[in-house]
N, C-alpha and C positions, 0 to 999 in steps of 0.2 A: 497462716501468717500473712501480714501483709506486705504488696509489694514494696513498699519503703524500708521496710524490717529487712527482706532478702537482698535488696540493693545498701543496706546500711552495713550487712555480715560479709558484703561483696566488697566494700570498702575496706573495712580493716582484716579481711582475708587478702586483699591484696598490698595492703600495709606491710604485712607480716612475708609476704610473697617476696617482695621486692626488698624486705629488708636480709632477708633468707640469701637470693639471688647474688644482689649487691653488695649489703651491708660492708659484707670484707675487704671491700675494696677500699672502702673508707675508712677502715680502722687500719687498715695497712697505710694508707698516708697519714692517720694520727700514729701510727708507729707502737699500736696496740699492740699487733699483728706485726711479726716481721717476715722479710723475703725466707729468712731461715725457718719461719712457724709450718711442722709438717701438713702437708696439703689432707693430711686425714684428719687432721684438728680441724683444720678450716671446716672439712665439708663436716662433721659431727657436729661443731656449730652451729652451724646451718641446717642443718637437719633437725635440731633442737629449734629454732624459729618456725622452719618449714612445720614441723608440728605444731604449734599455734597456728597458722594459716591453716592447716586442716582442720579446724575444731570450729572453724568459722567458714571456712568453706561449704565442706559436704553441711551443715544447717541449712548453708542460704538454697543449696541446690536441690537436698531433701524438700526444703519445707516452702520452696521459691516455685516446684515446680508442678503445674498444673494437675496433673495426674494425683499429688497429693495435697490436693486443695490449692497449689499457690496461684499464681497470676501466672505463668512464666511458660512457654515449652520449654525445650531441651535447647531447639535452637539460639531461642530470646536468650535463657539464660548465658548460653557461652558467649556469644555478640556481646551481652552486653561488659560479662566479666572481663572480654580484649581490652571494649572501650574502657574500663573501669581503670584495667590495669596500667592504659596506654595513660593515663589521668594521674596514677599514682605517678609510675616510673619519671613523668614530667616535671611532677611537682620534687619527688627526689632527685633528680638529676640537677634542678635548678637549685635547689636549697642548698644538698651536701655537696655536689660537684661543681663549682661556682666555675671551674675552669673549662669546664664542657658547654660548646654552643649549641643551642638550635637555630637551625636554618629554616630554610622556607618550604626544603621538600619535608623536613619533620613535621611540619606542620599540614604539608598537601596529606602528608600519611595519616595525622588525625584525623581532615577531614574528610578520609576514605573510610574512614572505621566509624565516625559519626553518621555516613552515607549507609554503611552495613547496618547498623542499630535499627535507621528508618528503615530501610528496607526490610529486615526480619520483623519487624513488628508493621507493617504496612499488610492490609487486608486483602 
């Protein structure tokens, strides 16, 4: 597989991550979801997403990771899934959560995780 492929299953596994994670918190302010909705619905929902994120995960990390042909160690791979994820969560935070800021240290903190990336992949 190639490395675009494993970093493209890394993307909409962390799609499905963060909609899993978060998603309820959103449909609780569209008022989907109410404060009264039992918290074992919520997570069986969620658990129902989280498995799509599975089915696109273990792929990228199977077939991502060098021991089975891919470009990737073990390391590379998770570095990169954080920065991946810290990529989603930003872009959902900004879209769905329009009332939620970023600041400057959120930002110092991506560019710790962009620093981790180089460095796991640095020779």
């Amino acid at each position: 597989m190639s490395a675009w492929a494993t970093i493209a299953l890394l993307v909409v596994s962390n799609i499905f991550m963060t909609l899993a994670w978060y998603g309820h918190l959103k449909l609780q302010q569209l008022k989907v979801i109410g404060d009264s909705t039992p918290l074992i619905i919520v997570i069986l929902i969620s658990w129902g997403i989280a498995f799509a994120e599975y089915c696109f995960m273990v792929p990228a990390n199977r077939f991502g990771f060098h021991e089975n042909g891919g470009s990737f160690t073990l390391p590379q791979l998770k570095v990169m899934q954080e920065a991946i994820t810290l990529v989603i969560f930003t872009v959902f935070t900004v879209v769905f959560f329009r009332g939620e800021a970023l600041h400057w240290n959120h930002l110092a903190a991506f560019m710790c995780l962009i620093a981790a990336v180089y460095f796991v992949f640095m020779k």
